[in-house]
C-alpha positions in Angstrom: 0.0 0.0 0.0 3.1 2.4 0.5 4.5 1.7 -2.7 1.1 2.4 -4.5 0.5 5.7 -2.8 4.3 6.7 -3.3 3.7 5.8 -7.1 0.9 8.0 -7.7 2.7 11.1 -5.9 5.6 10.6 -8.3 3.1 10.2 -10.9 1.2 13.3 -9.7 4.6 15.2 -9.5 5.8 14.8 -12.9 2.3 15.6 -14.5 2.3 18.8 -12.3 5.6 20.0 -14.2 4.6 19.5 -17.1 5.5 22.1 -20.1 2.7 22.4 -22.0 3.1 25.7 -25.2 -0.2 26.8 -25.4 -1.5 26.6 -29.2 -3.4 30.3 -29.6 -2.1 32.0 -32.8 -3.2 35.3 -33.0 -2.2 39.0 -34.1 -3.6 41.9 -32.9 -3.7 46.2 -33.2 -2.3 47.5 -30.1 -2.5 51.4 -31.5 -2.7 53.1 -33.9 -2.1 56.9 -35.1 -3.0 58.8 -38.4 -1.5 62.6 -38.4 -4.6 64.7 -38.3 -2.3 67.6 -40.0 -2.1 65.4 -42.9 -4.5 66.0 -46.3 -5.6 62.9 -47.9 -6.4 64.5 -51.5 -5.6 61.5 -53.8 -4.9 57.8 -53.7 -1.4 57.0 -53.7 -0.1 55.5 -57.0 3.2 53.6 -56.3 3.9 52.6 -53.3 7.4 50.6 -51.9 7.0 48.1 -49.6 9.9 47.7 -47.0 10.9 45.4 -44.5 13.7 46.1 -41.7 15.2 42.6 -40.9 19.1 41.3 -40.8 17.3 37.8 -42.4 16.8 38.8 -46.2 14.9 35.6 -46.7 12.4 36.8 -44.3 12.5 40.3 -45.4 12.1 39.1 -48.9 9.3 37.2 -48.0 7.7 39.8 -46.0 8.0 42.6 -48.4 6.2 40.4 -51.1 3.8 39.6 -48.8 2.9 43.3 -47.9 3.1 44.5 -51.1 0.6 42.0 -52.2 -2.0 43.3 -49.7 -1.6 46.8 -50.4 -2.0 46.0 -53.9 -5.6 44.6 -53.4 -6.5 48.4 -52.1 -6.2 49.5 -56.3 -2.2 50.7 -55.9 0.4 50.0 -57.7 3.3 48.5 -55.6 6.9 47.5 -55.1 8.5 45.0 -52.8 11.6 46.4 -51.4 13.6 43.6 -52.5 13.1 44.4 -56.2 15.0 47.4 -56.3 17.1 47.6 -53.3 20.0 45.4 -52.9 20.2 44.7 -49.7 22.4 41.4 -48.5 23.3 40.2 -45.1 25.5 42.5 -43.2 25.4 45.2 -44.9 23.9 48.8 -43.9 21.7 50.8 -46.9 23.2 53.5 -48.3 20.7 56.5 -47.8 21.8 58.0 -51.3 21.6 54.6 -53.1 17.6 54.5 -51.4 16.7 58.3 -52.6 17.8 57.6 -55.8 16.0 54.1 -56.2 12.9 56.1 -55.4 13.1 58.9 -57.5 13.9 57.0 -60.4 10.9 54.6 -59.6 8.8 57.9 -59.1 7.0 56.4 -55.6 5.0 58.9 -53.7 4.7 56.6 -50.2 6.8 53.9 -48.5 5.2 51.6 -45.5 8.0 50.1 -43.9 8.0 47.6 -40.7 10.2 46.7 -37.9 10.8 44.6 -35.5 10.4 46.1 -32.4 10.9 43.2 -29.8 9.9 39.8 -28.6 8.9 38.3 -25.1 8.8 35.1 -24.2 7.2 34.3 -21.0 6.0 31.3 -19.0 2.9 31.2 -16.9 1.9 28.4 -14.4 -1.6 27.0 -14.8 -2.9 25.5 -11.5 -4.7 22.0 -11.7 -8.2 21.3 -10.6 -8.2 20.9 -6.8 -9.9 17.3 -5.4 -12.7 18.1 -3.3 -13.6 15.3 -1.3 -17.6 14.3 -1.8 -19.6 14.5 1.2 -19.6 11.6 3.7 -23.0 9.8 2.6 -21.3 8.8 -0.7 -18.5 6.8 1.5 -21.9 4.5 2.7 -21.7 2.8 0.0 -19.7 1.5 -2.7 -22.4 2.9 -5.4 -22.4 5.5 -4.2 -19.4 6.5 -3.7 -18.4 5.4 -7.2 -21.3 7.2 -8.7 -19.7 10.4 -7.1 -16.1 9.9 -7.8 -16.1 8.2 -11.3 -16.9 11.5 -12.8 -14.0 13.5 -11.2 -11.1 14.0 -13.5 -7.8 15.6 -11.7 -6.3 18.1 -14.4 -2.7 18.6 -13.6 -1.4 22.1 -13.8 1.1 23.0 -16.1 3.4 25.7 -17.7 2.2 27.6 -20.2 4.7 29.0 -22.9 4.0 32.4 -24.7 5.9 34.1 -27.6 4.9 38.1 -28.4 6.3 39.6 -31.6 5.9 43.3 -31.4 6.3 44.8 -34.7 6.1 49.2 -35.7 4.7 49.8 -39.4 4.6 53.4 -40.3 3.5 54.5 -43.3 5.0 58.1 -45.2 4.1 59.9 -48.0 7.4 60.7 -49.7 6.5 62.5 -52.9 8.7 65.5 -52.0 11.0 66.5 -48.9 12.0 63.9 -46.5 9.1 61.7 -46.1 6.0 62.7 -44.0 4.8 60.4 -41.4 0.9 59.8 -42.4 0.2 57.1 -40.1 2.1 54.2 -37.3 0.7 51.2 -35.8 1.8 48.5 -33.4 0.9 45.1 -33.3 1.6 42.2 -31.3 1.5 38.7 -32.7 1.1 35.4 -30.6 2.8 32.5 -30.7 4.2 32.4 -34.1 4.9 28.6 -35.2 4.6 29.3 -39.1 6.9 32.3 -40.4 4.8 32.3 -43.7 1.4 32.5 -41.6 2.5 34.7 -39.5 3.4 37.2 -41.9 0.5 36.5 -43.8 -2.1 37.6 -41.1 0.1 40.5 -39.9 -0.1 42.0 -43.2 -3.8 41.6 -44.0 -4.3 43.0 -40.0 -1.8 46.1 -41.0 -3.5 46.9 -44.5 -7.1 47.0 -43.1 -5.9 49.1 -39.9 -4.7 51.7 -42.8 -7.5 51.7 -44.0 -9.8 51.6 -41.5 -8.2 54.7 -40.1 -8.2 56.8 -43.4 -4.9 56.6 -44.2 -5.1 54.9 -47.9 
């Protein structure tokens, strides 16, 4: 009888400690900001779509991606990695970027970064056994009829990844580029790089729009 109950404690023990990632994918607005000194006459025409990354795979990826989405609003756009040579390591040349957008004649650039990313690790309590009431220990019906249905959930720890990435969007047509609108979203638990993009995009694009700024 020792052994037995000294069994399920070290059973009970190793389920309790248990790293479980939770499975929730999701991306979300946390703000947003359109300059209310900015004047909205006309749609845009060509727009470039940049990424800021060191991985130019991803930033290739993303940049398609983006431009893609922004396309679907009538514009005409540009994935940064179609005219700006950018390889691993290396810094852009501010010059080498005026020129390249000049000479493609784009009046707006939205642009992302990567801002951070947390990763945190929460403990979920189990389901407390609450003993039934002392009639059901009268007999063995009953108290099988009362304790059959309890299940004992261990707890567990609960993994979390938050992607925090900036998008701004300027009209550069003339002078240096004036900020029209910024947003910040967070994305959860990202286990796919091409869905993740995919959704952060689509989430970007309609916040733009939504707030007036395309």
């Amino acid at each position: 009888m020792v052994r037995f109950w000294c069994g399920r404690i070290l059973v009970g023990v190793s389920l309790l400690f248990v790293v479980m990632p939770t499975t929730a994918k999701s991306s979300k607005v946390v703000m947003s900001w359109k300059n209310p000194a900015y004047v909205h006459n006309r749609a845009f025409s060509r727009v470039l779509a940049l990424g800021l990354s060191d991985k130019a795979a991803i930033r290739a990826d993303f940049e398609d991606a983006l431009a893609a989405q922004l396309a679907e609003t009538g514009m005409e756009t540009i994935p940064g990695n179609t005219i700006l040579l950018r390889p691993e390591g290396t810094n852009l040349d501010l010059q080498y970027l005026r020129t390249q957008v000049r000479e493609n004649k784009l009046d707006a650039v939205v642009v992302s970064r990567l801002i951070k990313v947390d990763n945190t690790v929460t403990y979920v309590p189990g389901t407390a056994y609450m003993p039934p009431p002392f009639p059901y220990y009268g007999t063995f019906y009953g108290y099988y009829g009362a304790v059959y249905p309890a299940v004992y959930t261990p707890g567990y720890l609960k993994k979390e990844k938050k992607v925090r990435i900036e998008t701004n969007l300027y009209v550069i047509s003339s002078g240096e580029g004036e900020l029209v609108w910024t947003g910040i979203t967070d994305t959860f638990n990202p286990s796919n790089v091409d869905k993740a993009i995919d959704r952060l995009v689509k989430l970007v694009v309609k916040q733009m729009r939504d707030d007036g700024a395309l």
